[in-house]
C-alpha positions, 0 to 999 in steps of 0.5 A, spaced: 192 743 174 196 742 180 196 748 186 202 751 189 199 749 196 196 741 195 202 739 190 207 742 196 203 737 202 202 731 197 209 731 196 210 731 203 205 726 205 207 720 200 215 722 202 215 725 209 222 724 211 225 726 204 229 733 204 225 738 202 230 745 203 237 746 205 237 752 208 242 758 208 246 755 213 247 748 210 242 745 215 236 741 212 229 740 213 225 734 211 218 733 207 215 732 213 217 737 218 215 743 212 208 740 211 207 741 219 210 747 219 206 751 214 199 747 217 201 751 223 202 758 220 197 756 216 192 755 223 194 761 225 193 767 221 187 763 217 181 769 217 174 769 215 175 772 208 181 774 203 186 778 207 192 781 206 199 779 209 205 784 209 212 780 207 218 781 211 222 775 211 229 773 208 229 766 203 230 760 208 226 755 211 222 759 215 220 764 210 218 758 205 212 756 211 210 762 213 208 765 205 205 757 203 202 758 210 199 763 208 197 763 203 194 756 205 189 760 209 188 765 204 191 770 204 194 774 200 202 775 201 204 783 199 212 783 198 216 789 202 223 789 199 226 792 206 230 797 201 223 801 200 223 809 201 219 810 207 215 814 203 213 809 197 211 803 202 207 808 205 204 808 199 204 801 198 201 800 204 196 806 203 194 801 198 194 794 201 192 794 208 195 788 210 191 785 216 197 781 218 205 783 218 210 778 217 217 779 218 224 778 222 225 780 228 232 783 226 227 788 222 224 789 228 230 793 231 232 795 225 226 800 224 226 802 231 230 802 236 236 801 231 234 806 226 239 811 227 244 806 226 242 803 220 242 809 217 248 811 219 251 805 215 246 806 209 240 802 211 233 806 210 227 801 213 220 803 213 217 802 220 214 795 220 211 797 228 205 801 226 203 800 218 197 802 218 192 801 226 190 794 227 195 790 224 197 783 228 205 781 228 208 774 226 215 774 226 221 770 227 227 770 229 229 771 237 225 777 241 228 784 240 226 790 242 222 793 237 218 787 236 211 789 237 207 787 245 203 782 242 206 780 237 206 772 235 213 768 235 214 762 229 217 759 234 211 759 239 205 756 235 201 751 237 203 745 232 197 742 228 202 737 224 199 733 218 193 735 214 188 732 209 187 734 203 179 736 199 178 737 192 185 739 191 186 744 195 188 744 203 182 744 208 184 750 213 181 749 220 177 756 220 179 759 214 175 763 209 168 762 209 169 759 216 171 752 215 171 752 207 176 752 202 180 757 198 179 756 191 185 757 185 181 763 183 184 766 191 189 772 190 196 769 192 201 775 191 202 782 190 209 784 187 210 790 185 215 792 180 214 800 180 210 806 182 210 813 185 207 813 192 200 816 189 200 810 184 204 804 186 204 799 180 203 792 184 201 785 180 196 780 182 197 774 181 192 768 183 194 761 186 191 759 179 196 763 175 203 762 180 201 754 178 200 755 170 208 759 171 210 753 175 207 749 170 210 752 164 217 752 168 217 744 170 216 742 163 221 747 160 226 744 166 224 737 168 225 737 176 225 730 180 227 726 187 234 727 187 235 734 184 238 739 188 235 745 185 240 751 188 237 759 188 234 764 192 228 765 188 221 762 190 218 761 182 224 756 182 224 753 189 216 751 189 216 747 182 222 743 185 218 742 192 213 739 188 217 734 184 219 731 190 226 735 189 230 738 194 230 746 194 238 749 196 238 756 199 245 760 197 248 762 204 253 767 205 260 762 203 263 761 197 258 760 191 260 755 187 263 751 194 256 751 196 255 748 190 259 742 191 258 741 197 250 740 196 251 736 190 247 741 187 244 738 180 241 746 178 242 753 179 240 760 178 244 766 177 243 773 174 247 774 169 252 780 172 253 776 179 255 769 175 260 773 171 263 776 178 263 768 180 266 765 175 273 772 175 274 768 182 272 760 180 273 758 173 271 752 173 263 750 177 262 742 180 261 737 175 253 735 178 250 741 175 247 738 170 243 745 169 244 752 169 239 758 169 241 765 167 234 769 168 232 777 170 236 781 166 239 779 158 245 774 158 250 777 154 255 772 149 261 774 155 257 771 160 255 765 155 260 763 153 264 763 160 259 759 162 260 754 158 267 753 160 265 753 166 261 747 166 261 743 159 257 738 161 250 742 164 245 745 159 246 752 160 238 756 159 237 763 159 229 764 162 225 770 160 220 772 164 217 778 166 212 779 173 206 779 170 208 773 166 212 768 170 215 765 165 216 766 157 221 763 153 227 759 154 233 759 150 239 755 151 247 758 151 248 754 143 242 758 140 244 765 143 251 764 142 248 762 133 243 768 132 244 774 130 241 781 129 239 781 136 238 777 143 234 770 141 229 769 147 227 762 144 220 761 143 214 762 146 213 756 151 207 752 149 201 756 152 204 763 152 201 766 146 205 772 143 203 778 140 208 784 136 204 790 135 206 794 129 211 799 133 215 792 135 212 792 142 211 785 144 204 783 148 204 777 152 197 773 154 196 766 157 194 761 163 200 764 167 198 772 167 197 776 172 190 777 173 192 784 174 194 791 177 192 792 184 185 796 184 186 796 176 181 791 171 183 785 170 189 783 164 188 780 158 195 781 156 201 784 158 206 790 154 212 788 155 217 794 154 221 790 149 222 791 142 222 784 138 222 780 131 219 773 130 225 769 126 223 764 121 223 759 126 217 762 130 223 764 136 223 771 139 228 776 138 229 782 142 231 787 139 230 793 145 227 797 150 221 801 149 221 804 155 225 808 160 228 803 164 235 800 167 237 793 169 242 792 175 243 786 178 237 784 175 232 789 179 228 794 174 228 800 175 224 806 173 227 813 172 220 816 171 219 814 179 225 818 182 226 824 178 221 829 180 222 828 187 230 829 186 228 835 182 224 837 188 230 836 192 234 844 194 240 846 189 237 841 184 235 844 177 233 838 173 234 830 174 234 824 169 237 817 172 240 813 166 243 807 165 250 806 162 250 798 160 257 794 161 258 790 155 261 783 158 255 782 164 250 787 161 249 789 168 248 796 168 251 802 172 246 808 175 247 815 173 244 820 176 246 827 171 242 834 174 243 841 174 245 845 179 242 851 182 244 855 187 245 852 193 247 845 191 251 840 194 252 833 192 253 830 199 246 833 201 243 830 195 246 824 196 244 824 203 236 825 201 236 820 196 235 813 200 228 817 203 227 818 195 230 811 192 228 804 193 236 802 195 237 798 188 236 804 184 241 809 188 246 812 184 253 810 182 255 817 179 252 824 180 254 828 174 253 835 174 251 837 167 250 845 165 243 842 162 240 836 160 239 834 153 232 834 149 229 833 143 222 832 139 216 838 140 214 835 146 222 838 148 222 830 152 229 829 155 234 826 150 236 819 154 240 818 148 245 824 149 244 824 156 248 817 156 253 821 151 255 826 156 255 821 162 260 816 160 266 815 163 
């Protein structure tokens, strides 16, 4: 199996002058100067055992070198999503201790000098200087203030270009076990999906099980030299950098001209912002040839749309989930044919698929996560989701099992917030709920509470960024005289509660 690291530089070795990402801002950048690039960091941040990397870096070129650069030296890249409550990256990072801290000079300032003003525009950032005593810092980007003394800039690195391959895997100068290799079994990401700052609920996947997903992915959408696969989303530009493709990353212009513009033969969208895309530009450029659809359902609407939009392209929606990245697979035609429940499509070969008898579906293969961190290892995954197997052996979902809301295709769990906004002075009781829309399947946050003496809704309001991660803040407050419940457990009635909160 090939790996996420070595598939990437033996492309770049046997076409180093191919362009290998084009970058935010339209600019390219070749095979070659990539290999380079990640062999410099990988130089650079390369320890005597496993170490952990804090990851603040926005998608591009530069973001691209620095995650396989670490890794590469055997790291284990933890995912901070800037947007975090300061009190649950703490917890996160209570939990991780990173020995090294990767991120934009921009965050720098954002978090320190300039923290006043991003709040004031709504922009709640941990503080990157000082996660925990004794972190190193390698940022990009020009100096700001803020940027910690001492602090190694991309940019000035030392250049180790080229670098041979062993066994399969890239020697990396003094890396773990003092000039060894790294071995697939090597923690590579920690993703979390949910968590309080006790217990914050972070996947680990190996270098072994990221390349069994891309694997999974390649086969499901074959990738070659020539294609121009356009997204954000590393679990789709890798697989595209090993087959030799050009890995396109959206800027902030008009999407569809993006498209167009860089002769783009795929590209990936969440379901909501394709349907705000396609209200502005109806028609999408004549190269897709494919259109992903992944990280929330895609509604009939959206579907159907997308056809129009782009009749000669395969239009597929992807389901996966963190812990297994991905599932299955199902094209727009068979979607739009089902019935008695969204088709997921079949399990990918390899995946295995278990219904348990509550209708929960149980997901195993070479592509989980090796697990929870600080937990046992997994040998399957709950899902959440409620299905049916058809008589053609496909996935059908049929629900949720958990409390759980999807908006721009970020999870969000209400279970996390609900007790510290209960907490919060004038508030009885809390419970944040999701309203779907029918046409994008994109889902409005509802915050529904009762009041107490005291209570005033701009001072919630004002509290909430230091209790919520920023997806998951509320669209609506609504004050309710009590919030339902039922069963002998008296649980909240999540049900009713939608009920009462509807526009």
């Amino acid at each position: 199996m090939i790996d996420i690291i070595s598939g990437v530089l033996a492309t770049a070795d046997s076409t180093p002058g191919r362009t290998a990402l084009i970058a935010p801002d339209g600019a390219s950048v070749t095979y070659g100067a990539l290999r380079d690039r990640l062999l410099t960091v990988a130089h650079a941040l390369h320890d005597t055992d496993d170490f952990g990397v804090l990851f603040a870096v926005r998608p591009g070129p530069d973001a691209v070198a620095l995650a396989l650069g670490a890794v590469a030296a055997g790291g284990t890249l933890v995912l901070a999503d800037p947007g975090l409550a300061p009190e649950v990256f703490a917890g996160r990072m209570a939990h991780t201790r990173p020995r090294w801290v990767l991120a934009e000079s921009l965050l720098y300032l954002l978090s320190g000098p300039l923290k006043g003003v991003a709040r004031r525009r709504g922009l709640v950032l941990p503080n990157l200087r000082e996660p925990f005593p004794g972190a190193r810092h390698l940022y990009t980007g020009p100096w700001l203030p803020g940027v910690p003394r001492g602090a190694l800039r991309l940019d000035g690195l030392p250049a180790v270009p080229g670098g041979p391959l062993a066994g399969g895997l890239p020697a990396v100068p003094g890396g773990p076990g003092v000039g060894g290799r790294v071995t697939s079994d090597q923690a590579a990401v920690v993703a979390f999906t949910s968590g309080t700052t006790e217990r914050p609920k972070g996947v680990v996947h190996t270098r072994r099980s990221l390349a069994a997903g891309l694997r999974l992915f390649t086969e499901a959408v074959p990738l070659g030299p020539g294609d121009v696969v356009h997204t954000d989303q590393f679990i789709l530009g890798l697989p595209a950098l090993i087959a030799g493709a050009t890995w396109s990353m959206p800027g902030r212009g008009d999407y569809a001209s993006e498209l167009a513009r860089r002769g783009a033969t795929h590209a990936f969208s969440v379901p909501v912002r394709l349907h705000a895309l396609l209200e502005r530009t109806p028609r999408l450029p004549a190269t897709l040839r494919c259109l992903l659809l992944g990280a929330a359902p895609a509604p009939p609407a959206v579907l159907r749309r997308a056809r129009q939009a782009a009749p000669a392209a395969d239009i597929l929606s992807v389901y996966a989930m963190t812990e297994a990245l991905p599932i299955a697979v199902a094209s727009a035609e068979d979607k739009l044919a089902a019935t008695g429940g969204d088709l997921l499509g079949a399990p990918l070969p390899g995946v295995g698929v278990r219904v348990a008898d509550d209708g929960e579906l149980f997901v195993n293969g070479p592509h989980l996560a090796r697990g929870y961190l600080g937990d046992p290892p997994l040998t399957e995954v709950a899902t959440g989701d409620l299905v049916r197997l058809d008589a053609d052996g496909r996935l059908v979902l049929l629900g949720r099992k958990k409390d759980m809301i999807l908006r721009d295709g970020v999870n969000i769990y209400p279970g996390v917030y609900e007790p510290a906004i209960a907490a919060l002075p004038g508030v009885g009781e809390a419970a944040v709920v999701g309203l779907p829309d029918p046409d994008t399947g994109d889902e409005e946050v509802v915050l529904a509470l009762t009041a107490t003496a005291g209570y005033d809704e701009k001072l919630v309001r004002k509290a909430l960024p230091d209790l919520m991660d920023a997806p998951a803040l509320p669209d609506r407050i609504v004050t309710l005289a009590e919030l339902p419940r039922k069963g002998r457990s008296d649980k909240l009635d999540r049900a009713a509660i939608r009920r009462l909160v509807a526009r």
